[in-house]
C-alpha positions in Angstrom: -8.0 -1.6 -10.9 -10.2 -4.3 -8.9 -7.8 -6.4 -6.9 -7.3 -10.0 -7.4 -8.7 -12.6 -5.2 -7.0 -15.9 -4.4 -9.0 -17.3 -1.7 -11.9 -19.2 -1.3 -14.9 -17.7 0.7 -14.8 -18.1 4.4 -15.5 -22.0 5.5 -17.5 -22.5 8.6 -15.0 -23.0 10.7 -13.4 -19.1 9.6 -14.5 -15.9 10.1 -12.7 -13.2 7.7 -10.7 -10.7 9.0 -9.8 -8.6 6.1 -8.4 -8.0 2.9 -4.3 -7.4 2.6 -3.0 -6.2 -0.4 0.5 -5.7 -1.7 1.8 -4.3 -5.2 4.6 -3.8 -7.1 4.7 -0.3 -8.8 7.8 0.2 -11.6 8.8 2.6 -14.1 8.1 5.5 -11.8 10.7 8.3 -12.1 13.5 8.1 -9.4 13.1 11.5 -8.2 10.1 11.0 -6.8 10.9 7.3 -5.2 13.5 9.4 -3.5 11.2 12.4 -2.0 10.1 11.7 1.3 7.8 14.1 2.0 5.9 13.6 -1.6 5.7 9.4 -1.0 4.0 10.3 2.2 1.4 12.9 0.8 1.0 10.2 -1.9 0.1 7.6 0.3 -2.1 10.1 3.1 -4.4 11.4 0.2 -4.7 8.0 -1.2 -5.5 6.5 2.4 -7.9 9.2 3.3 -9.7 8.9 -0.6 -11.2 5.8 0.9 -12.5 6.9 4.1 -9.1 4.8 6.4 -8.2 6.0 9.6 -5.0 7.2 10.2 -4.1 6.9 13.9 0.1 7.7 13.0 3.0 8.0 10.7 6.2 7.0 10.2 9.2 7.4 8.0 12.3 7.4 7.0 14.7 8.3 4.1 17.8 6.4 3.9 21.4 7.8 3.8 22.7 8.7 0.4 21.4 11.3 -2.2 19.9 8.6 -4.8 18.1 6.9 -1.9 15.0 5.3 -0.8 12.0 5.8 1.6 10.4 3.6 3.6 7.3 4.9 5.6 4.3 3.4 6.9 0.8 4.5 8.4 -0.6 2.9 11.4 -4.5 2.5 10.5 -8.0 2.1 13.2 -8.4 -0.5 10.1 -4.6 -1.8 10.3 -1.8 -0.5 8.4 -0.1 0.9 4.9 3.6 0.8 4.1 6.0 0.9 1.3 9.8 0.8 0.8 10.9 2.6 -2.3 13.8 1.6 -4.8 14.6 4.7 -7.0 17.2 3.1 -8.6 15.2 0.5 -10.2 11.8 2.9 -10.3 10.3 0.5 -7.8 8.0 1.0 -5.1 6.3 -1.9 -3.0 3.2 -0.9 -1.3 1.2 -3.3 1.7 -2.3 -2.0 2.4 -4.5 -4.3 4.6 -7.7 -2.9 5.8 -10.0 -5.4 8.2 -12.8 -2.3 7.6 -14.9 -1.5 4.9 -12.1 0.8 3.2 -10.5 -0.5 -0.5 -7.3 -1.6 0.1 -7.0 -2.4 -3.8 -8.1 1.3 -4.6 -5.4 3.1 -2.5 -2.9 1.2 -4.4 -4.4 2.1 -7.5 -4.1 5.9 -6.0 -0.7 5.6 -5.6 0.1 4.2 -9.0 -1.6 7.0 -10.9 -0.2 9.4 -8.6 3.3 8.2 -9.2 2.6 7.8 -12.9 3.5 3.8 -12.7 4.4 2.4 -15.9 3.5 -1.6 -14.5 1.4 -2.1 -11.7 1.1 -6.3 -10.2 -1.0 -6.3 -7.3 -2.1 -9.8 -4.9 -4.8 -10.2 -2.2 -5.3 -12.1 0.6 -8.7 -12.9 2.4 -7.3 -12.8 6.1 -9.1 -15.3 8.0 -9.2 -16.2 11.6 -10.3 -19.8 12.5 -12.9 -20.1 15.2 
């Protein structure tokens, strides 16, 4: 899955920054939306696939047996999160790398992992003007 692209290439007066992609995943099976230890794994082994740094982890699985996770990974390249919503088999994912790792690949990790029926991803050039 190559990642979409909305911006236009850096202008002069920009320098990019990196690439910041989110997705929504559906028609994953609840069970797994709601196992906090698997998302996590999931989201490691993706992250580590495409060479990111993981400097920490969080996460955190809401009260209630038919509940969600959210967790994130704190990144040398930036960060990864997602928020899961088992009772609509939903999981949003936000990836953004200012490295030479694939953003758009760890999501695509992560959906085949999970067994996604839909996956819609965006992308962002992140620029800072100079």
């Amino acid at each position: 899955m190559e990642a979409l692209k909305f911006a236009a290439p850096a202008t002069s007066g920009q320098i990019d920054i990196g690439t910041h992609v989110v997705g929504d995943l559906s028609g994953i099976d609840p069970s797994l939306l709601m196992d906090e230890d698997h998302l996590m794994t999931v989201l490691k082994e993706a992250l580590e696939a495409q060479a990111f740094t993981i400097l920490g982890a969080q996460s955190y699985k809401f009260p209630g047996e038919d509940s969600g996770v959210t967790g994130f990974y704190i990144l040398s390249e930036s960060h990864a999160a997602f928020h899961s919503y088992p009772e609509y088999g939903y999981i949003a994912l936000d990836i953004f790398s200012c490295g030479a790792s694939r953003p758009d690949h760890v999501l695509a990790h992560v959906a085949r992992a999970l067994g996604a029926d839909e996956t819609a991803t965006k992308s962002l050039d992140r620029r800072a003007a100079l």
